[in-house]
Structures are given as C-alpha cells and as structure tokens.
N, C-alpha and C positions, 0 to 999 in steps of 0.2 A: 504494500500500500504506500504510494507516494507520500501521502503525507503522515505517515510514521518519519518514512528516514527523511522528511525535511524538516519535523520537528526534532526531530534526534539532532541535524547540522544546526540548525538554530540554534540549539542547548551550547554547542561548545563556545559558543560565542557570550552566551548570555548565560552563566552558571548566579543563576538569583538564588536570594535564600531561599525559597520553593525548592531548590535543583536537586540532583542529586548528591548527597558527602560522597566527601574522598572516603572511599572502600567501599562505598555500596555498587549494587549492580552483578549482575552475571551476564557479561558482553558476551555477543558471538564473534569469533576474532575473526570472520573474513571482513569484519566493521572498521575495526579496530583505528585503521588509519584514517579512516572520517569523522570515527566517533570518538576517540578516545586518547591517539596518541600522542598531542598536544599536553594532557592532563598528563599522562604516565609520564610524560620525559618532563615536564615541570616537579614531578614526585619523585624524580633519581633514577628512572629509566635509562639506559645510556643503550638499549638494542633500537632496532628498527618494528615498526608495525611488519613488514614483511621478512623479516627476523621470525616470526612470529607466526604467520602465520602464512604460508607460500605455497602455490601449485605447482609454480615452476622451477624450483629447488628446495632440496632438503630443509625446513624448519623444525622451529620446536614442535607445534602439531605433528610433525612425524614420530616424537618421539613419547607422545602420548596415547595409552591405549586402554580402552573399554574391556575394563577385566570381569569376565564371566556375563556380564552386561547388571554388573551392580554396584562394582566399586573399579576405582581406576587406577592405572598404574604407570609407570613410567619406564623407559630403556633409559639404562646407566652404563652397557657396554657395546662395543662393535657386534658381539656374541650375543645378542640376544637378550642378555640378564635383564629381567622384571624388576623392579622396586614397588612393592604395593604396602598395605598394612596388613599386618598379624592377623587382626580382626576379618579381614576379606580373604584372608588364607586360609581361614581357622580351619572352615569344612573340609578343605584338602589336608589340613594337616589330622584333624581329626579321623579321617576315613583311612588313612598312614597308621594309624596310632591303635595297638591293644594292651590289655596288663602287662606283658610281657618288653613291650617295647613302644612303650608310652611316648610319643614324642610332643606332645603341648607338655610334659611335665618336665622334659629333658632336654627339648629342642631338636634338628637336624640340620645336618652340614653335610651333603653332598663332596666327599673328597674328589671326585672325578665326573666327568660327566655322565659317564655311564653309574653312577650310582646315582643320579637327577632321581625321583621318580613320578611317570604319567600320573594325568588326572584324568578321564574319561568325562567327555561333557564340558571340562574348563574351556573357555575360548579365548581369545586376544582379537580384540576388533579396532580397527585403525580406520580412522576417517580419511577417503582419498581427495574430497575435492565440497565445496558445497555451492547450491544452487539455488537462487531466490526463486521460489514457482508460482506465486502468490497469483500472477494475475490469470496462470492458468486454471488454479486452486478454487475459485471464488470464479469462477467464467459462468455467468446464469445465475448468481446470486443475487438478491434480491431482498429489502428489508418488508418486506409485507410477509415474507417463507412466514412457517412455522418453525419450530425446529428440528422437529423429525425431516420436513421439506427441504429446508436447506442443510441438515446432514447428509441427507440423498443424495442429495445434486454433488456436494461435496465430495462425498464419496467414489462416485463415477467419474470426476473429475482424478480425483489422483488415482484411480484405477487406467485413467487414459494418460496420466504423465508417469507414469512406472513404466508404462510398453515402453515409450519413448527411450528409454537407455537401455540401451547394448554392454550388457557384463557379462564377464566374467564367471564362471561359475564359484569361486568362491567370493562374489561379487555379494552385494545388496543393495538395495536403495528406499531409505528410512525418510518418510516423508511426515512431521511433525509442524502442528499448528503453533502460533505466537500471538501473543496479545490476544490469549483468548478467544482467536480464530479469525484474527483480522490479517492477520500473514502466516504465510507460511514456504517451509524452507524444506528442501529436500538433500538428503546426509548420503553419498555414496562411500559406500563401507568396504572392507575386506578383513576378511577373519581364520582367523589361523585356530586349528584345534588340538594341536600338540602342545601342550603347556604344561611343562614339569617344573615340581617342588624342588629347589637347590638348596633351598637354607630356612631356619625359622629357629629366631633364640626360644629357652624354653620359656614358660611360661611368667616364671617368676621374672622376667623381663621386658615379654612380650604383651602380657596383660596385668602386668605390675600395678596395684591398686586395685584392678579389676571391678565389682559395680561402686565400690566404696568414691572411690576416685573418677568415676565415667563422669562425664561433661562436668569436672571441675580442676578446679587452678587454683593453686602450685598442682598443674601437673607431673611425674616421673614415670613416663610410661616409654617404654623401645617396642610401640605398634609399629614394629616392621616385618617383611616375609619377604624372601625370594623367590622368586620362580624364575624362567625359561623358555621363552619361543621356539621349537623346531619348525624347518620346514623342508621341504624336498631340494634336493640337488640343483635346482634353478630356482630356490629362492622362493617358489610360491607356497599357499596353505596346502599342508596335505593332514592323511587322519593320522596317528602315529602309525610308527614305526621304526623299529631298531636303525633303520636305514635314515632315516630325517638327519638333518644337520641343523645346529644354530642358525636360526635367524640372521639374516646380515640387515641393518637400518639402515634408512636414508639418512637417519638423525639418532643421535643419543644424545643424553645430556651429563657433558663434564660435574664433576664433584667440587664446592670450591672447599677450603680448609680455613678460611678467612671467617668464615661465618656469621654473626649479624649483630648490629647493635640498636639501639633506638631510634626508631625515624629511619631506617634503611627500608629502600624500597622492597616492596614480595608483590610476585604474583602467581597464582593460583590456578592450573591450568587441569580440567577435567570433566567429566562429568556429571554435573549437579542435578540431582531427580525431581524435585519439585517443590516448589513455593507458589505465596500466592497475594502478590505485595498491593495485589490493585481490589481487593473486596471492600467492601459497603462495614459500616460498623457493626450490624446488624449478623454479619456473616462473622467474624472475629467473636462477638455474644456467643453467639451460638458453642464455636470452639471453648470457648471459655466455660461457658454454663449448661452446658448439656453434654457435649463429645470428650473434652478430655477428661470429665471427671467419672463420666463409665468406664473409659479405656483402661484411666491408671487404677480405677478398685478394684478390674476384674483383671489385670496382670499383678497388682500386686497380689490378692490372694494367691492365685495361680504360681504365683514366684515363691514365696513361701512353703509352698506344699513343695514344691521342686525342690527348693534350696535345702530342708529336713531331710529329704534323702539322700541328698548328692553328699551331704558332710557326712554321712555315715557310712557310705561306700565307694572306693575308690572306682568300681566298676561302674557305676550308676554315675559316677562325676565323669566320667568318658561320654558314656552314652548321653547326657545331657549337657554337655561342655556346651557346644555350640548351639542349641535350641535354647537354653538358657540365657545365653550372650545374647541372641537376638530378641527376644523378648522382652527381657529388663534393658534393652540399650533406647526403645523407645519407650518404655513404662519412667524410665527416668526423665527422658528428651519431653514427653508430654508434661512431667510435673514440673520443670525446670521455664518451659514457654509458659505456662497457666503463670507461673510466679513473676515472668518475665513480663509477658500483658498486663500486668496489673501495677505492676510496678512504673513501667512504663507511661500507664495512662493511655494505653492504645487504643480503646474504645472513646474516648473524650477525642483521643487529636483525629479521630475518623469521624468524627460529631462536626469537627472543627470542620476540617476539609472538605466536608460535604454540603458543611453550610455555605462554605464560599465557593463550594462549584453552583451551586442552585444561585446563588448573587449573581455571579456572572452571567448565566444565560439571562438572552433574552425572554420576553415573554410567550415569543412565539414558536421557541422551540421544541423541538419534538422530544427534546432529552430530560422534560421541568417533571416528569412522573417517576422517572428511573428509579430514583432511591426508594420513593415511600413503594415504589410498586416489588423492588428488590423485599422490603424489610417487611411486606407482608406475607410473601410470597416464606421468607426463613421463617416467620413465625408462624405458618401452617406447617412446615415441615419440622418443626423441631422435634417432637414424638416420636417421628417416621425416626428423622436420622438418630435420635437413641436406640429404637426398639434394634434399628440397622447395625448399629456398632455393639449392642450388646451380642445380638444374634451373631456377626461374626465372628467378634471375639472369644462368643464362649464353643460355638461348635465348629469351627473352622481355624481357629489359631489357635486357643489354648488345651484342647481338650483333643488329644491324635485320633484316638479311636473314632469319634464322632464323624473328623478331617476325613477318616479312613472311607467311613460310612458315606460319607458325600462321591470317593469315588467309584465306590462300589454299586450306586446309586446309575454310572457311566455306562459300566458293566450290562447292567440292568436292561438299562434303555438302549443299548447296540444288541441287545438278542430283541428287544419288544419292535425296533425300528427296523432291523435289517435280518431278521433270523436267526438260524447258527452260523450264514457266510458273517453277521457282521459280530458276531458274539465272538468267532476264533480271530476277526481281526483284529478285535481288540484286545484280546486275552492276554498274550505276552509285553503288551504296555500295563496291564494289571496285575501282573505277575512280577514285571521287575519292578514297578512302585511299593507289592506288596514285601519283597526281598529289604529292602531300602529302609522300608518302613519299621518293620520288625527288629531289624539290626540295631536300631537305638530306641525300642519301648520296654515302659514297665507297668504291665496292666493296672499293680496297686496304687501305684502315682497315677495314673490316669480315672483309676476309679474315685480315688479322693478330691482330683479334682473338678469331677464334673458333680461330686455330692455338693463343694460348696459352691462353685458357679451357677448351678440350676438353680439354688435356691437364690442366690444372687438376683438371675433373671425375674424369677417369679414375683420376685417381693418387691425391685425395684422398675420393670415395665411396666407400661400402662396395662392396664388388662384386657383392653381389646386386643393388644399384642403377645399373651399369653394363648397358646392354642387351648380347645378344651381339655385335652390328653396330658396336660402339664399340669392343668390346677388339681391345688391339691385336695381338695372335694375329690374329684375324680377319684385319687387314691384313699376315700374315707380319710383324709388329714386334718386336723385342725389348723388354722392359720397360724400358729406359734407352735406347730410341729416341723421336724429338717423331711426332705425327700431323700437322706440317706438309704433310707433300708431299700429303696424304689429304685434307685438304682445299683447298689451292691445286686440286687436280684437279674436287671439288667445284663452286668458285668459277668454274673455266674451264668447265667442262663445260654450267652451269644458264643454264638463260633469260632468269634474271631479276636478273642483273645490273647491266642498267642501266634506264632507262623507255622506249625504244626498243622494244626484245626483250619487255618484258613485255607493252605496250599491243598488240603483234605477236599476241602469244598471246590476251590477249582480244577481240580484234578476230576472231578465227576464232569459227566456229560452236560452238554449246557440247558437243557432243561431241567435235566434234578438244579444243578447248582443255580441257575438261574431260583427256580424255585425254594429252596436252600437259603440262598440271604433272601429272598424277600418274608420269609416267617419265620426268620432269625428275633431274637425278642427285640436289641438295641437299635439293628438296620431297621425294624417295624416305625419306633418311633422317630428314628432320623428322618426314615423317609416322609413321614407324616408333615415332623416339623419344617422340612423344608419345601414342601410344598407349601404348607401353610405361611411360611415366608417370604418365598414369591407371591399368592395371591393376595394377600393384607399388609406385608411389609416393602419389597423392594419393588414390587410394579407399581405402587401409588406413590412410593416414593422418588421413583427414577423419575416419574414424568415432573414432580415439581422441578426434582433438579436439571431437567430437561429446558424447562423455565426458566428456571433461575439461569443456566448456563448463559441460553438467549440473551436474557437481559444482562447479563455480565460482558457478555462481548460487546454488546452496544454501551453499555458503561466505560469498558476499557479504551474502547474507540474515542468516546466523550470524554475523556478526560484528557487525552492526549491532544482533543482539538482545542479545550476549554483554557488548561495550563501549558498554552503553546510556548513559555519560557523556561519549565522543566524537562529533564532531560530522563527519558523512559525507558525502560532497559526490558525485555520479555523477563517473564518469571523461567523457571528452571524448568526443562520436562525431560531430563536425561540425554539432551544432545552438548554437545561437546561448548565448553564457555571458556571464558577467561574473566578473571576476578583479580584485582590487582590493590593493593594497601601499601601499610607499612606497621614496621614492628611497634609495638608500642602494649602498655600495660594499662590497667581500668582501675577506676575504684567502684568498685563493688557494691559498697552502702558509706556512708556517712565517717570517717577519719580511717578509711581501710584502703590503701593503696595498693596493687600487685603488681609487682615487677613483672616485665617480659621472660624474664630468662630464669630456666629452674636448671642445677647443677648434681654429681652423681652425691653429693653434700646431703642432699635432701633425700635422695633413694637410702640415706645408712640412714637419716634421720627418722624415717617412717618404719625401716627392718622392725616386725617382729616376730620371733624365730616360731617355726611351729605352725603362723596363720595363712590359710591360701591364698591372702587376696596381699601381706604385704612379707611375706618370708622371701628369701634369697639363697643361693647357691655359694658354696663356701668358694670357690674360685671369686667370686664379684667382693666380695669381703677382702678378701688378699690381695686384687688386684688394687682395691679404692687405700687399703694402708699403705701401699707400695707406694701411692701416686704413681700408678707406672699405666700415664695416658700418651706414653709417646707424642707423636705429633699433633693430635686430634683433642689436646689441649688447648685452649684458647690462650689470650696473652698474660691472663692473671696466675697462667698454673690450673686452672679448675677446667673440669668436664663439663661443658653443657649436655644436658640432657631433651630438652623442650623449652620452646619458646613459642610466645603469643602473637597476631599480626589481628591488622584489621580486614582482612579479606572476606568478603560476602561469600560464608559455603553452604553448604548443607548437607543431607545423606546423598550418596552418590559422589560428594566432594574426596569419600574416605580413599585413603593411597593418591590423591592429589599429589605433585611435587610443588614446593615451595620455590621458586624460582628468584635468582638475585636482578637486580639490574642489567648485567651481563647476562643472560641466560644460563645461568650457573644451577646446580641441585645445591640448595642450602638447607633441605631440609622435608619433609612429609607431611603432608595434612594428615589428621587423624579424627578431630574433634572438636566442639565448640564448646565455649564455657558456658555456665550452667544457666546464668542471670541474663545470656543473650542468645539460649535457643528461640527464640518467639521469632529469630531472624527470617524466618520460613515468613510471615505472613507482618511482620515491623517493623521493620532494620532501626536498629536507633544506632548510631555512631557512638556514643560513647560507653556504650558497652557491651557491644557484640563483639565479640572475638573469637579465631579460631584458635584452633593448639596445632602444633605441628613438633614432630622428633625433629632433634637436632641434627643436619647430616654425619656429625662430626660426632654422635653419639652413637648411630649405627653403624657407620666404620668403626670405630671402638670396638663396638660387641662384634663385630666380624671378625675383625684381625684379631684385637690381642685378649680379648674373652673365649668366642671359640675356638681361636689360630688357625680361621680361613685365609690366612693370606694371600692362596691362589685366586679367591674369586676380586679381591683388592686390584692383585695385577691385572684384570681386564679394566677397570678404571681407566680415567682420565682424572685426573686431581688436579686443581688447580689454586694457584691462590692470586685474587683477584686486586685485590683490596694492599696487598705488601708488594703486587709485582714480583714475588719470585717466584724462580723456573719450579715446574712440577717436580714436588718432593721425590726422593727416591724410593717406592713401592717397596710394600713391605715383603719380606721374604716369606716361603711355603715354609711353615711351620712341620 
C-alpha cells in the first residue's frame, strides 16, 4: 500500500514525540535503507543498510536462519556451525538424552564431526530474497466485502501469486499479511533438513536459574546450543545422510572479543512470532481481565502437579524437562505483561490515543465508529474468549491424554470420511505421534491433573459453556464436591493409558479399532466435549473475531492515515525483522537501578549446592577461583556473563544474534525482563528490555569449560573496538 511506505519516508524526516523510541519496532530489512538507516548510523551503526541486508551479495540475512521454524539461529562458521539457544535445542537435546546418559544434566560436545548427532524433522530455513505483493494481494478488494468475502478473494489471490514463482524443490514461498492485512509480503525460502547437535553445556549452565530466574535481571544464564547444517556434495538441502557435508554460507558472522559497554549500539536480527502494538484499549482489557488471568491459574496448577513429581524422580525430570520448560516459560511471560500493563498504565494511554485519533477526524469520516464499534464488539466476546482459553488450555495443552484424544478423534473421522482406504492412510501418522507420545507420559500426573483443571473449568466458566456431561448434577455431585473420583474412573477404565493398550487397539482391524476408541470411557467424553466446543464455543466465537479482525484492519489502516507524523512498523508474524537499540540498564520500580552487564561473580553468588535450578559442576567452581578466563575476559579481569539492550523482541526472537555496529556476534538473545514483557502488545522504552548471553561467555564455556577448542578454530574472532589482529585460536584440548 502506497501510502504505508510514504508515511513510513515521512517519519524519518519528522520523528515527533508521537514517533517511534529508539529500540522500538521490528523492521523488515529489505526497508531498512529508507526506513531506518539514517537513525541506526546516528545510534553507532558504522555497516551499511545493504551490509544488511543484500540479494546480490552475501549479507548478514544470509547468515541468519529459521530454526525448526520456532526459534532462530545464526552461522558463526564457514562449516556450517549453528549458534541458537539451549532452550530451542532443548527437544533435541532431550530426545539424545536417557538415565544412563543424560545429557541436559551433563551436557554434549561432539569431538569430531562424525560424532554431531541427527535430529529427524529439525530444519534450517534461510530467507532467499523478499517480494512486496500487496497490490497483487488485495486485487478485487473492496471495503463494502465482508470478511469471510474478502478472505476469499484474498485467498485466490495468493493462491495465483504462488504459481507465479518457479522453485526449487527444496524451495518455498511464504506469503504473510502486514498491518493487519493492509500489505503484504511474500518470503522465498530454502531449507535444509540435516541439522545435527554439536554441543550443548549441561544444564547447570545452560538453564542456570531455570523458572526461578526466566524473564528476570540480574540474569546468569549460558542459553546456548550448537548445532550443524549438512548438505549434499553441491551445497544444496538434502534429507540426511552419512554422505552430507557441512554447509558452506554465503555469510557467517565473525565473533568480536571486545564486547559491549553502555550506549553501544545492538541489533537484533531474527524471527519474531507475534505482537500486536496497534489494538483498541478495549482489546488490551480484555488481555488483562479475562485471558491472562485463566491462562496463568490453569498453568500454574498444572505446573505444580508437574513440578511434585519431577523433584522426586530423576526419570520423570527427563520425560518432563522440556514440556515443563514450555509451559511455565509463558505461564511466567503472561504474569510478568499482566504486571507490566498495569504498571505501565496501558489501558489509560490507549484511552489517551484514541481520544485524539476521534479529535482529528473529520466529521464526515467513515473511521468516527471504529473504536466504540471495536469495544462493543470485545465486550460481546469476552465469555466466548475465556470459555476458549480455558477449553484449550485444559484439554489440548495441559492435560496429554485429552491432546491424545483430540487426535484420535482424526483417526476416527478418516475411517467415517474415507473408509478403511482412508483409515490405513492415516494410521502410520497415528502411530508415530502415538510412539512420541508415550515416550514422555505418566498416566498419574496426567490423571491429577485433569482432576484439578476440570474442576477449575466447571467452577470458573460460564455455565452455558459447561457441557451437560460435565456438570456435576450429572455425576449426583454436590456443588462443593471435586470430580476427582469421575475421572480416576475415566483414567482406569480407557485404553489408552499406557502404549501397550493403545498400539493393542490399533493393531486391530479398522472397524473393531475404529469402534474400540469410540466406547473407550475418556475418548467418549472428549469427543462429546469437543464437539460441544465447536458448536457453542469457537464457531460463535470465531465469527466475532472475524469482526473484530475486519475492523482492526481498517483501524490499523486509520491510524497510519490519521498520525501521518508517526512512524509504523508491522507487528511481528514470524517473518524475518530486524530490531536495533543499544545497551543500557532500567530501573525497575522506584530507587532500584540494574546495571546492563551480569558477570561469572554472580553465577558463585546465587550457587546452591544440591538445588536444580541454581547448583553447579565442580569444574565451573575451579575454573571461577583460578580466574582462568583467558582471553574472553573483559578489561576489568571479570567474565561477562549477560547483558541487557533495548531491542524490541519477543518469542521467536529466542537464538537471535546480538549484533555490534560492525556486524560482529557480540552476543544471543534469549529473553526479556520480567516488568517489560507487555512489549508484545506496549513497548514502553524505559523498561522493556531484552537479555542476551555474552559472546565472550559462550566461548568461555566452549573452550576452557568443556575444552572444545576445535569447534573455537572454525571461528573468526575479532576485536573490533582495540583494533587488534585476530587473537591466536585456542588449541584442541
């Protein structure tokens, strides 16, 4: 849309207080030199916009890559070598890992590259080029549509600009909407599926503080992991094989050893998954006063019941390592924004803002209903979207079996829709999800915790959103009775309790088995319940937000014509951005200042021996009384460990590289502090901040913790900042 990016050129000219702060934003960098590079090189920039970001030579975008398509990572060698975080490895490292040879508890280092080892299913996805398609996108659009009418139209439209590009077979082409559906951009991709584990410290370094510590500062966390590109004899994706070679890149990105002080510039270069900076106050309520505060009661119980079992058995702390990590990383992330919104006052400055968007239109514009018509529209839906997040939450993310039952549910419906041709062709997708699945369950934690989530549901939805089969009348209950013993019976009764019993069942003929889970006791009332939640919960709910969506895009569009001196940046939607700041520290609340920079000072000072979330390895004790940080020492003598910057990230930010001035690796995103997660849907400048590992901390733990120094020699080191020649590489231990 034209006049997107000529109020975008406008902005650089005109940065009013309305405009955007320094650090806010998730740019798209093929912009960059219109939009932005004037401000980065005013902020200690010394590359170029096409430094940056280049089709027609190697840049930095080349050396950025879409890991597993969830978090991102970066090439730090000619050879391939991954730089991502711990937390984005974890799955790989956990499916590596059994009693015998635990490696989240002990770490791995790859001495050769024949001992890398694959990950079946990991990918490495590279952005090759991008394409504004907006005016093909929007060809026959119209503001009378509805909005199923203009998804339609939409739709057919990028179904006709897909034909149009000639790939590749290990090609794609990723066509995602902006500003709410007022532009949009088309992402041609290429993805590589051999990606092996090289390295990953253990745990006591790699999830050092672990939830105690998640989205908060003084951080001391080494969230790093390595991995490995292979690819065929000419360089291109190929699936594994012993035969693959390293990766050769157009771009990696040098190490600097200089590392950062105050006020130095960073930027932030990856894949950020989504925000949503342009909603109504109305819509932020909502977040505040209905959604997060289901989300975080029913992860917190649910964590709790997890967390009692996992401290009692080392085997049970394997199998729940990573389903745990993801669960409490946004059960925290929600309560940290709810804290942050309020603090902030974000609902008042969207009171503010909206009152002076309505000032400035004229009388006779078509924009003077948008809001009240937005905030009637969230206040019909508010019911729907609790009954929604609680329904999800408890039977589709926190409670497996249930999850299990929803796909069994697939199963089901490819014998009823397609016979036994479509029931075997489903079978062995049902079969290796149920393999997957069983390899990290424990029926009695899952039994416990759907006794306290269902009663959760009942007592706190509305009751038109309780099915009949749930109330507890149904079960002769009294209202201050649990539905414990209702489902213990559930649990005892069902087939699919353990992978014995289930592979039992599908192992029969597809009519027994077919008929088998459906008069299974728990698949009975799954399946009940989720019918019953499509018919009264998400089809009346989707169409409001169908509505609302409509009028969000004509809002986003009006605000961009209304505040033609601020400068608008797309929200986040998992396509490739660039975020750029500088180092600096916040205060918190009232006489409490944090420094940027946390040192290996502070990892002895939090040691205590014994606990999993802050014990240490006698090697990391020995090395810190030695002071033996070699090179990777800053100029005080001290280890940095993590440092803070202003860069706008979010999830999907995680395994970011921190980048210097020069396009140097100074360091890894990992996380945001605690009092400026809200940044998803508020950015306030003065105390949003991300966290990132120190590079100078991860080299550390490579070289002289685990004595990888082979994988150091594929580096480039540099120091940027003193002008001297690249340090001499550390020797193979």
């Amino acid at each position: 849309m034209r006049f997107i990016i000529q109020s975008f050129v406008l902005a650089v000219f005109l940065m009013a207080s309305t405009g955007v702060k320094a650090g806010e934003g998730m740019w798209l960098p093929q912009l960059l030199k219109v939009l932005n590079e004037q401000e980065m090189k005013s902020m200690g920039m010394k590359m170029s916009a096409e430094d940056i970001y280049s089709v027609n030579r190697g840049s930095l975008k080349d050396a950025i890559v879409h890991f597993g398509g969830f978090c991102t990572s970066e090439l730090i060698s000619p050879n391939g070598l991954l730089l991502t975080n711990h937390h984005c490895g974890y799955g790989q490292i956990q499916a590596h890992s059994t009693v015998e040879n635990n490696l989240i508890k002990n770490g791995f280092w790859a001495a050769s590259k024949k001992e890398e080892l694959p990950n079946p299913g990991l990918t490495a996805t590279f952005i090759d080029y991008i394409d504004d398609v907006t005016k093909e996108a929007l060809r026959g659009i119209t503001d009378k549509m509805t909005a199923i009418e203009r998804q339609s139209q939409v739709d057919k439209n990028l179904a006709a600009i897909r034909n149009k590009y000639k790939l590749e077979s290990y090609q794609n082409v990723i066509i995602r909407p902006f500003f709410d559906g007022n532009q949009y951009f088309a992402f041609i991709t290429t993805t590589y599926n051999d990606v092996r584990l090289v390295g990953a410290p253990p745990e006591s370094i790699g999830k050092f503080g672990s939830d105690t510590d998640n989205w908060v500062w003084p951080r001391h966390t080494g969230d790093f992991s390595l991995f490995r590109i292979y690819a065929d004899k000419n360089n291109k994706p190929a699936d594994y094989s012993p035969d693959n070679v390293p990766f050769k890149p157009k771009h990696y990105l040098p190490i600097s050893l200089d590392g950062v002080e105050t006020g130095d510039f960073t930027l932030v270069f990856g894949f950020p998954g989504k925000t949503n900076q342009y909603l109504t106050a109305s819509a932020i309520k909502q977040t505040l006063e209905v959604l997060n505060p289901a989300k975080i009661g029913i992860r917190e119980t649910a964590l709790a019941i997890t967390d009692k079992y996992m401290r009692k058995d080392e085997a049970v702390k394997i199998k729940y390592a990573a389903k745990y990590a993801s669960i409490a990383n946004y059960w925290k992330k929600w309560s940290g924004e709810s804290i942050g919104l309020k603090k902030s006052g974000a609902v008042q400055k969207k009171l503010d803002y909206e009152k002076e968007f309505n000032h400035r239109l004229p009388e006779n514009s078509p924009y003077k209903t948008l809001i009240s018509d937005l905030d009637k529209l969230y206040e019909k839906s508010n019911p729907y979207a609790k009954a929604n997040d609680y329904f999800n939450e408890v039977v589709l993310r926190n409670v497996e079996l249930t999850n299990y039952m929803a796909s069994l549910r697939r199963l089901v419906a490819a014998y009823e829709n397609g016979g036994v041709n479509g029931y075997n062709e489903y079978l062995p997708r049902i079969k290796g999800q149920t393999l997957d699945f069983y390899k990290n369950f424990d029926a009695h934690i899952d039994q416990e915790k759907l006794e306290a989530l269902l009663e959760m549901y009942v007592s706190n939805v509305d009751s038109r959103f309780v099915p009949p089969f749930l109330q507890k009348e149904y079960f002769g209950l009294r209202p201050d009775q649990s539905m414990d013993y209702v489902v213990k019976d559930w649990y005892k009764k069902t087939k699919f309790s353990n992978i014995v019993l289930s592979m039992n069942v599908l192992e029969m003929e597809p009519e027994k088995a077919v008929q088998a889970i459906k008069n299974d006791a728990l698949f009975s009332v799954i399946d009940d319940w989720v019918d019953f939640y499509v018919d009264e919960i998400s089809t009346p709910y989707n169409e409001l937000k169908r509505d609302i969506d409509l009028l969000q895009a004509q809002y986003t569009k009006a605000q961009i014509e209304v505040f033609n001196e601020k400068r608008f940046y797309p929200d986040a939607n998992s396509t490739m951005r660039v975020t750029y700041g500088q180092v600096n520290g916040y205060e918190p609340r009232d006489a409490v200042y944090y420094e940027p920079v946390t040192y290996l000072d502070g990892v002895i000072e939090k040691y205590v021996p014994g606990d999993y979330e802050f014990d240490l390895e006698p090697k990391m004790i020995k090395l810190y009384e030695a002071k033996d940080y070699g090179q990777y020492a800053d100029k005080t003598g001290k280890l940095p460990v993590c440092f803070l910057g202003s860069n706008h990230t979010t999830g999907g930010n995680s395994g970011s590289p921190a980048i210097d001035a020069n396009g140097n690796l100074i360091g890894l995103n990992f996380d945001r502090v605690w009092e400026g997660t809200m940044s998803d849907i508020n950015y306030d400048a003065s105390i949003c901040r991300n966290i990132m590992v120190d590079a100078r901390y991860i080299l550390w733990v490579i070289d002289k913790y685990a004595g990888a120094g082979h994988l150091i020699k594929e580096m480039k080191l540099v120091r940027p900042k003193t002008n001297v020649k690249e340090p001499q590489k550390s020797k193979k231990r």
